[in-house]
N, C-alpha and C positions, 0 to 999 in steps of 0.2 A: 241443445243437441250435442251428446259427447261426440268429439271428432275423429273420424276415423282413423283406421292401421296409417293409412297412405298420409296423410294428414299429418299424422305424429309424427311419420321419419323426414317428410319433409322441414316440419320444426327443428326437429333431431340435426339432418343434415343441414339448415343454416346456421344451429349454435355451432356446428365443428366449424363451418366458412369463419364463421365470425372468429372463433382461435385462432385458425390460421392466419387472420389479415394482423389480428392482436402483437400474433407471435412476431411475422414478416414486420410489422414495425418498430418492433425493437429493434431491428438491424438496420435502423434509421435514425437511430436515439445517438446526439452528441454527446450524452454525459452520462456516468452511470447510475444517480439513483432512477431517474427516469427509466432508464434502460429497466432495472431491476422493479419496478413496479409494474411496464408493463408485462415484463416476465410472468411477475408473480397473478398478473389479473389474464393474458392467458394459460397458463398451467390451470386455475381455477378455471375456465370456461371447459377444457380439455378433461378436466376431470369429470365436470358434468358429463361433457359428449360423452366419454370412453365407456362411464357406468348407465346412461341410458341406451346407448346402440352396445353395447357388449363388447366394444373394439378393448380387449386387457392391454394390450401392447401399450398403445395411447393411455391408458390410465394409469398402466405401471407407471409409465416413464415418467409422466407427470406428475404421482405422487413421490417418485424423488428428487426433481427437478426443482418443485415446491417448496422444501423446508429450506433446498441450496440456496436459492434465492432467497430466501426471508432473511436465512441467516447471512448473507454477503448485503443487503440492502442494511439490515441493525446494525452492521461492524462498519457500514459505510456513513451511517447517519451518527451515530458513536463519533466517530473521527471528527465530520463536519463541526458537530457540538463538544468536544473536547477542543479542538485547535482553537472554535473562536474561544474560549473561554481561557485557554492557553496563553494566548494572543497580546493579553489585555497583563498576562504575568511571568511569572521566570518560564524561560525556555525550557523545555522537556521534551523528549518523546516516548516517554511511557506510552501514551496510546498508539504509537505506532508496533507497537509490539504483535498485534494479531497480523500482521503482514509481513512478517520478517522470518530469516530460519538458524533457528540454533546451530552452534559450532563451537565444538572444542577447540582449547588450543592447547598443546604440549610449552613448558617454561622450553625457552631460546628459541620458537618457531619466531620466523617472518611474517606477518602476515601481509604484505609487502613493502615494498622497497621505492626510495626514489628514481624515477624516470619511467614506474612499473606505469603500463597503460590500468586507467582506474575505471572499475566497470562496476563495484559497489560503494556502498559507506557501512560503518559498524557499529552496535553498540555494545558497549563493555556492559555485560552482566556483575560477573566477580574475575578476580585473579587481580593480574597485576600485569602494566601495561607502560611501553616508554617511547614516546618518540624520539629519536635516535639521535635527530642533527642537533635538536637544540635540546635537550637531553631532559626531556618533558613528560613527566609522569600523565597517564591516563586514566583517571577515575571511575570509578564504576558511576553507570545511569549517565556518561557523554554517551557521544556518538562522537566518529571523528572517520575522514574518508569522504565528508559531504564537498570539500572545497573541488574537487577532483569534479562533479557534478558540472559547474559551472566552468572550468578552467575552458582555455580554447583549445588545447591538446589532450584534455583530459590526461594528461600525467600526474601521477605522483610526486608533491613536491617533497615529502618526506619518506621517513622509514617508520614502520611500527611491528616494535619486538614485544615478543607476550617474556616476562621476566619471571611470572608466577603462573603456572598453568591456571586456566580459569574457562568460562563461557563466552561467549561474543553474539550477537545477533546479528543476522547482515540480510543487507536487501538489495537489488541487483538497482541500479540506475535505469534499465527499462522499468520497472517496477513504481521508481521514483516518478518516471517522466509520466506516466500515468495518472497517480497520486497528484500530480501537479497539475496537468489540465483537464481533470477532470472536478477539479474542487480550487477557483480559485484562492480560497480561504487556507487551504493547505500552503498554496505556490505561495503567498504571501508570507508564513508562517517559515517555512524554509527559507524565504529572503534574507526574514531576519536574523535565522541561525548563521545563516553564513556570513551576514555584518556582523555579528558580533565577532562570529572565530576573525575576522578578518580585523576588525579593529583591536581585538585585541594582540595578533600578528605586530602590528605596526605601534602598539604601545608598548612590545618587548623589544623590539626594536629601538623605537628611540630610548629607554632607559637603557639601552647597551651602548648603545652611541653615546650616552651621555659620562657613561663609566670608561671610556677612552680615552687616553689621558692627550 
């Protein structure tokens, strides 16, 4: 027996219940690919509901909501499986580049200064770059501004003057703090970035102590 009118919208109306309990749970997700999976499985329930009861609003919004989420869950799982793989070899952050945002800099700008309160970190595209006090060139594909991350005042222990105009990419420290518990494999990965800048801090260090007469 095919089921009737009343039948069908009842079906109808518990796949949209069932979206929304989907959707309401992702705003209970601790982490975000879970988060972005359950996104992405109600948007597909939503998209059902919206094209079988005719609701377009609900279907609009879903079929944009849709591809957002795929493509922030692929650039999420990308990072997890680049870091570890990172992890295991020289320090990089090429793959953090889909999270960051371009910026010029003009030759002689600041892009700041010591004692500056530090609210990002950078990465040198091209140009030309010097840290000031210990008078330390900046290579293109560092990153530098991460120490400021963990310091307890978050100041700036240095200066960085752009010498040759170039590109920079930067990413705000809310950004980072994200990035960091939301993927332990990241938070570990930046550990080790900043033990390295930091040991090697204290290995220019003692070769300059050691050139003291």
């Amino acid at each position: 027996k095919a089921p009737s009118r009343d039948d069908a919208m009842t079906w109808i109306d518990a796949l949209g219940h069932l979206g929304a309990l989907v959707i309401i749970a992702t705003y209970s997700m601790k982490t975000m690919i879970p988060l972005r999976v359950a996104g992405i499985a109600g948007s597909c329930i939503f998209i059902t509901y919206g094209y079988l009861s005719s609701t377009w609003p609900v279907l609009m919004l879903h079929l944009v909501v849709l591809p957002l989420n795929s493509v922030r869950l692929y650039q999420m799982l990308q990072l997890v499986k680049k870091v570890s793989a990172s992890a295991q070899g020289e320090l990089s952050m090429d793959w953090l580049k889909p999270f960051m945002t371009s910026r010029r800099c003009a030759a002689g700008e600041m892009l700041f200064r010591a004692g500056d309160v530090a609210d990002r970190m950078h990465y040198i595209v091209d140009g030309r770059y010097r840290l000031v006090e210990i008078d330390a060139d900046v290579p293109a594909g560092q990153v530098v501004g991460e120490v400021g991350f963990v310091a307890p005042d978050q100041r700036r222990t240095l200066s960085l003057e752009c010498l040759q105009a170039g590109e920079v990419l930067t990413i705000s420290y809310d950004q980072v703090r994200q990035l960091y518990f939301q993927n332990p494999t990241f938070g570990f990965y930046f550990l080790r970035l900043i033990s390295q800048r930091l040991f090697a801090d204290i290995e220019r260090l003692r070769r300059s102590s050691a050139a003291l007469p």
